[in-house]
Every structure is written in structure tokens, then in C-alpha cells.
C-alpha positions in Angstrom: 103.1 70.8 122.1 99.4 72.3 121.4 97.6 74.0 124.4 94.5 76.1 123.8 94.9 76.4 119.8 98.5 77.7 120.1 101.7 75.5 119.7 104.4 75.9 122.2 108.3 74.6 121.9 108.2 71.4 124.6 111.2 70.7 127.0 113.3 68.7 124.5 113.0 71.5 121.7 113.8 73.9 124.2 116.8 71.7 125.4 118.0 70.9 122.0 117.7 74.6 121.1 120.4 75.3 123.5 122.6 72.6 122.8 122.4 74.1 119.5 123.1 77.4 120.2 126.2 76.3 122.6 126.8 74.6 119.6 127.3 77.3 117.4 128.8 79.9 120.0 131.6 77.5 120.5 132.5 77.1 117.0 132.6 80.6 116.6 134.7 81.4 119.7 137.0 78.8 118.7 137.8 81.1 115.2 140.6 83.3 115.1 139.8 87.0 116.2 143.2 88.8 116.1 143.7 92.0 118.0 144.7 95.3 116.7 142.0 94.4 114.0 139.2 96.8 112.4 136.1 94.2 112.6 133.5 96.0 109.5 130.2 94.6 110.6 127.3 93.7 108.6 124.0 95.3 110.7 120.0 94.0 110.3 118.4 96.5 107.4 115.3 96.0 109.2 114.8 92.6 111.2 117.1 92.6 114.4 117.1 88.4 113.8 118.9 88.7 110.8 122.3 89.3 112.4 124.6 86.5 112.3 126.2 84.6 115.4 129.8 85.8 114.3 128.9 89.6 114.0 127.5 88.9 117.1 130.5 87.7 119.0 132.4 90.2 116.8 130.9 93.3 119.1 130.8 91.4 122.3 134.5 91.0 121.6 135.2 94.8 120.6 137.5 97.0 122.3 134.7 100.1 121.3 132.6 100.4 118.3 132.6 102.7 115.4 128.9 103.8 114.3 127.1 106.1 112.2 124.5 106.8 114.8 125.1 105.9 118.6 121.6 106.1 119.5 120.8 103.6 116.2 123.3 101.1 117.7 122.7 101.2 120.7 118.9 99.8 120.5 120.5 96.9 118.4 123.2 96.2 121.4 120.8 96.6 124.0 118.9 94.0 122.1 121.2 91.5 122.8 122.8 92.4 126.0 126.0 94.0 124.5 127.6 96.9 126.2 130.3 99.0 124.6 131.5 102.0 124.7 130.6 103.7 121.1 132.2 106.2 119.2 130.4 108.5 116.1 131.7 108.0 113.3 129.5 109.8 110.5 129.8 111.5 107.2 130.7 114.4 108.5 133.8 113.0 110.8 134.8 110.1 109.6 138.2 111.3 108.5 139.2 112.7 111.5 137.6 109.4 113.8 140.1 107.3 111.5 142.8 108.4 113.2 141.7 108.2 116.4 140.6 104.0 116.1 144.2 103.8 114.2 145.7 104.8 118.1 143.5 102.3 119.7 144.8 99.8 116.8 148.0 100.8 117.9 147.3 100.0 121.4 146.5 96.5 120.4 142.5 97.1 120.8 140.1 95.2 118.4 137.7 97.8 116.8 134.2 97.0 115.3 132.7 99.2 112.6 129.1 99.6 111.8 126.5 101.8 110.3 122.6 102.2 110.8 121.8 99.6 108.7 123.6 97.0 106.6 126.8 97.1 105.1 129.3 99.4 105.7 130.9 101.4 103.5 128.9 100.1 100.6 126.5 103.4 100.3 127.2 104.5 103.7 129.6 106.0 105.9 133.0 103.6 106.9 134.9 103.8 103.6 137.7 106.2 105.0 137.8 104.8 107.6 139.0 101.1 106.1 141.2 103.2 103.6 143.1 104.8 106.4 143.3 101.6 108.5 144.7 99.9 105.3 147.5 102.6 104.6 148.1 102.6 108.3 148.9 98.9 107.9 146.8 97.5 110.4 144.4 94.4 109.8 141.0 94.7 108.4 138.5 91.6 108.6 135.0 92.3 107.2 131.9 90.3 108.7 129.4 89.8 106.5 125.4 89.7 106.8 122.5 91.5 105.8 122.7 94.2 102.8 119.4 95.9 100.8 121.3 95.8 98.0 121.4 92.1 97.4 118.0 91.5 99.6 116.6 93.5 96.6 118.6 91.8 93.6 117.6 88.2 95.3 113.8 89.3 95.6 114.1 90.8 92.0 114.5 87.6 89.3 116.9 89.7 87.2 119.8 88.3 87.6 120.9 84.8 86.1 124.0 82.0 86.3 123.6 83.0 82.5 123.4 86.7 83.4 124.9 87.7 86.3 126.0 91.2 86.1 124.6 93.8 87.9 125.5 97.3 89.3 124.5 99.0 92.1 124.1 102.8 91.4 123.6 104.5 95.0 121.0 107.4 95.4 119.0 108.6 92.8 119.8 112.1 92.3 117.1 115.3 94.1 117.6 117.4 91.3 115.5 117.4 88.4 118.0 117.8 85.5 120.7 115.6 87.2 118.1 112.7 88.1 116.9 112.8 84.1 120.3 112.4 83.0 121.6 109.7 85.8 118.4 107.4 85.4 119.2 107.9 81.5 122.3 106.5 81.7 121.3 103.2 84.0 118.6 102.6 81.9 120.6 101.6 78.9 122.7 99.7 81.0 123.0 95.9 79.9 122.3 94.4 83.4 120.0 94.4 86.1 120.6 98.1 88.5 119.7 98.4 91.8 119.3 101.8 93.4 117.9 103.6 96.6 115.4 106.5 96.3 113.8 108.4 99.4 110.1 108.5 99.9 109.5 112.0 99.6 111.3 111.9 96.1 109.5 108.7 94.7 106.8 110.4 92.8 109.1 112.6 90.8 111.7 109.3 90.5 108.8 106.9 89.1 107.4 109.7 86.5 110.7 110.6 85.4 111.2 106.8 85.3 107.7 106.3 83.2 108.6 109.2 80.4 111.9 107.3 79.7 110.8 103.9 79.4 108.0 104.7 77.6 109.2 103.0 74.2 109.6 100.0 76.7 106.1 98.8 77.8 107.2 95.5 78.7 110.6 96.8 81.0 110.1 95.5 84.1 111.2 97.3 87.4 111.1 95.8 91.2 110.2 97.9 93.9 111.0 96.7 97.0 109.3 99.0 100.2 110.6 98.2 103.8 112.5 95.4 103.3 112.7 93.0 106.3 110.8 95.0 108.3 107.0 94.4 109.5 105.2 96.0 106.4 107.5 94.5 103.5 105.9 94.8 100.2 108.1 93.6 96.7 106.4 94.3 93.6 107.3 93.5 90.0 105.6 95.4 88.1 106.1 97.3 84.1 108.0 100.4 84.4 105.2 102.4 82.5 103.0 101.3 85.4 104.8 102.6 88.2 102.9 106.0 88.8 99.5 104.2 88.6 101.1 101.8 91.6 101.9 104.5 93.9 98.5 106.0 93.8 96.9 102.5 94.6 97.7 103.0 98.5 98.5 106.1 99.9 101.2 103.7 102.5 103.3 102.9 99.8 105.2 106.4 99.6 106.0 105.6 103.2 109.4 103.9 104.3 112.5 103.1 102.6 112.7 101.5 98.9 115.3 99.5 96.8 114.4 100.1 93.1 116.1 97.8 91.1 116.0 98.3 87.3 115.7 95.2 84.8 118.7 95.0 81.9 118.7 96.9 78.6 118.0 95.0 75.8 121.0 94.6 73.3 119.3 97.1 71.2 119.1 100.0 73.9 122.6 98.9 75.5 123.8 99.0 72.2 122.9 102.8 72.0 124.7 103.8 75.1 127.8 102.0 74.1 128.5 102.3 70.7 130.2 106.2 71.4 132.7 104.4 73.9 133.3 102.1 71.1 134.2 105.2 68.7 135.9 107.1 71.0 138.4 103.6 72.2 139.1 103.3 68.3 139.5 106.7 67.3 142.2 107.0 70.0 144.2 103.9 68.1 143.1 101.2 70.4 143.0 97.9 68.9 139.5 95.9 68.2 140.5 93.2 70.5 141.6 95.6 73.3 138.5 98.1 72.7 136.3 95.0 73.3 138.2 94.1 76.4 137.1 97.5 77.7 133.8 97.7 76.6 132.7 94.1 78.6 134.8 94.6 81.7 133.6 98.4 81.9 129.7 97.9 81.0 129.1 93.8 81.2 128.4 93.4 77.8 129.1 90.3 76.8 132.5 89.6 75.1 131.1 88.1 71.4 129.3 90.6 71.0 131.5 93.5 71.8 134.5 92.3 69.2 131.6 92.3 66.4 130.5 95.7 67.6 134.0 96.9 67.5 135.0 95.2 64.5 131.9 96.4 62.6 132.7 100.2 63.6 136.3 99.6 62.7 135.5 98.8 59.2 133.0 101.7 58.8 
């Protein structure tokens, strides 16, 4: 229905909205939700609608939450009319918390886990905590939903049914010397890399990235700024040109960025691994097994790493 230039949802959308969304709650009630069950929950990165009905009824269910940051959570539960009691579970205690949501495990509580933003344990804090509540024997169900890490390789174009490896490398180094070395090494990696760099570090992160592509003008590189969020901005752009970029708009050193890194070509990935290569022969293992290695460790494709290997072998 249009009234005064603006279109508004009429009584039968609105009634067939909630028939919908009854709908969907009722299926997902319906699902099995053991007790004594760690529940690791997939959070918005940015846009509160992205969470998903299950993760949802997932916290509404929960005995208590796990979260990085209680104050972080609770805006998201207050969004949605959720109240639970929360427990910190950070970098800095996680260890320790394990044990104490293993008790309530015990007890026969369901437990959620969830970080600021995302996924966690997947660059984030919650890793120790599913470790422990493994080797404690107790169930772990993960719920999944949004994560910058494939937001960024979906926004990116660099990843293929024909190529579909990719890594996902974590923080970019602060330190000069370390940061040269680590983008370095992902560089010459055969496959696309995603990675996370803070805004007060991009400057230094994008030159260093510019002086080591340099014999790669055409290297492409997406930069993905606020993802989700109000002021998204995704560029694809040449590596070389990244410096020039930032300097366009003083807003884009502002917010958080997902950098993710187009493959190698054969020629630079070939670089990187060829020392593996001599190193996994020189120790006696065989052709076949050293090209095993090579594509499971580093993605390159199999062909091509039993000619590599044969070709050193016969040096």
C-alpha cells in the first residue's frame, strides 16, 4: 500500500508475515536441542538482522551464556528481548571459565558460547573452551551464521568451483620486521588469503603490501571496510594501488577491514615451494608422497606438484 510517496506493508503482508514467522519458530522448536550441550553461536559482524532464527532460539534456550564482552552481548540480547545471565569469557580467562561451564554441563545446563562478533573461536576467543568441553566429554553443537571471513571471500571473486582453496591468515602482524616477513609468505601463496588488519596499522600494512607486489602490477587485492554495517565499502582494486586509495578519503582508515589477497601465480607459488620440495626429498621421501604433501599442505594442485617433484628428483 502507497500513502504520501511511501509504501507501507498492508494487513495481509503483515498477517502473512506472522504466519511466516510462527512458521519458522515452530520448525525450529520442533529440532533437537539436547541438554548438557555447549551451543557455539555464530553473532552479526555488523547488522543485528543477520542472525539466524536457530541462533536465536539457541540463546533464548540457554542455561547462561559465554561471551567475550558482556556489555557487547548484551545490546544484541536486549535487541531481541533475550535475558540471560552472562558470564566473561575472554582471552585472558578463558581457560579457567572452561571449567566452570563444564560444572554447569555437569548439572545438565545447556550453555551458549559467543564472541563480539562472528564466529567463535575462528580468530577469536572460545577455542579452549570447545577443547576442554570435548576432552570433558560433553556435547558440542555449533550454530552457524555470519563470519567476516567468508563475507569477505564471497564479496572478493577469488575463489572458484575450479579454484577453491583459500586460507585465512588471522591478524597482520604490528611489528615491522615480522609483518614484512608474514605478508611475504602469504603473498606467494597459490590461493586466495583473507586477513584482518586494524585501522591504525593500515597505512604501514598497504605500503609494505605495495613494495612487495611491486613486480605484480596486475595482483589484485579486495578491501573490504565495515562490512555489514551502515558505511560498507568493498573495493577491488591492483595491489600497487592501494596507498593512492587510502589517501582518496580520509574515512577510509576508519572502522574495521578484511583484506583478502588474490592467488599467486604458478610462477611466484612456485618460488615459495620448491625449498619444501627439496627439503621432503632430501629427507628420502618418495616423489609420489612429497607431492601428497606439498598439495594438501599449500593447495597446489596435484599434476603439477608430482612434475615439480619429479623434476627436482632427477636434478
Amino acid at each position: 500500500m502507497t500513502k504520501d510517496g511511501q509504501v507501507y506493508p498492508s494487513t495481509v503482508d503483515t498477517v502473512a508475515q506472522e504466519l511466516i514467522n510462527a512458521s519458522i519458530q515452530a520448525r525450529v522448536q520442533a529440532q533437537h536441542w539436547p541438554s548438557a550441550t555447549l551451543y557455539v553461536v555464530a553473532t552479526p559482524i555488523g547488522n543485528l538482522s543477520d542472525i539466524s532464527q536457530r541462533a536465536l532460539y539457541a540463546l533464548q534456550l540457554a542455561d547462561v551464556i559465554a561471551c567475550e564482552d558482556t556489555r557487547a552481548t548484551q545490546v544484541l540480547l536486549n535487541a531481541y528481548s533475550i535475558h540471560k545471565p552472562l558470564i566473561a569469557a575472554h582471552q585472558h580467562n578463558e581457560a579457567g571459565v572452561a571449567d566452570k561451564l563444564i560444572e554447569r554441563l555437569a548439572a545438565g545446563q545447556r550453555v551458549a558460547l559467543v564472541s563480539d562478533a562472528g564466529a567463535p573461536a575462528v580468530s577469536d576467543p572460545g577455542g579452549k573452551i570447545v577443547a576442554k568441553v570435548h576432552a570433558a566429554g560433553y556435547r558440542v553443537c555449533a550454530i552457524p551464521g555470519p563470519s567476516a571471513v567468508i563475507t569477505a571471500l564471497m564479496a572478493s571473486g577469488f575463489s572458484s568451483d575450479e579454484q577453491p582453496a583459500f586460507a585465512f591468515a588471522g591478524f597482520v602482524p604490528s611489528k615491522k620486521g615480522a609483518r614484512q616477513a608474514w605478508l611475504q609468505y602469504w603473498l606467494a601463496q597459490p590461493m586466495a588469503v583473507i586477513m584482518y588488519e586494524a585501522p591504525h596499522r593500515l597505512k604501514d600494512c598497504f605500503k609494505a603490501l605495495v613494495a612487495l607486489a611491486a613486480e605484480e602490477p596486475t595482483r589484485r587485492i579486495m578491501v573490504g571496510r565495515e562490512l555489514t554495517k551502515r558505511f560498507e565499502e568493498i573495493a577491488v582494486l591492483p595491489i600497487v594501488e592501494l596507498v593512492n586509495w587510502l589517501s582518496e578519503d580520509p574515512q577510509r582508515e576508519k572502522g574495521e577491514f578484511v583484506l583478502v589477497l588474490e592467488a599467486a601465480t604458478q610462477a611466484q607459488a612456485k618460488q615459495d615451494y620448491e625449498p619444501l620440495l627439496k627439503e621432503l626429498l632430501a629427507h628420502g621421501i618418495s616423489v609420489r608422497d612429497s607431492a601428497k604433501i606439498l598439495h594438501k599442505s599449500m593447495g597446489v594442485a596435484r599434476d603439477e606438484a608430482y612434475q615439480a617433484a619429479l623434476a627436482l628428483k632427477d636434478k
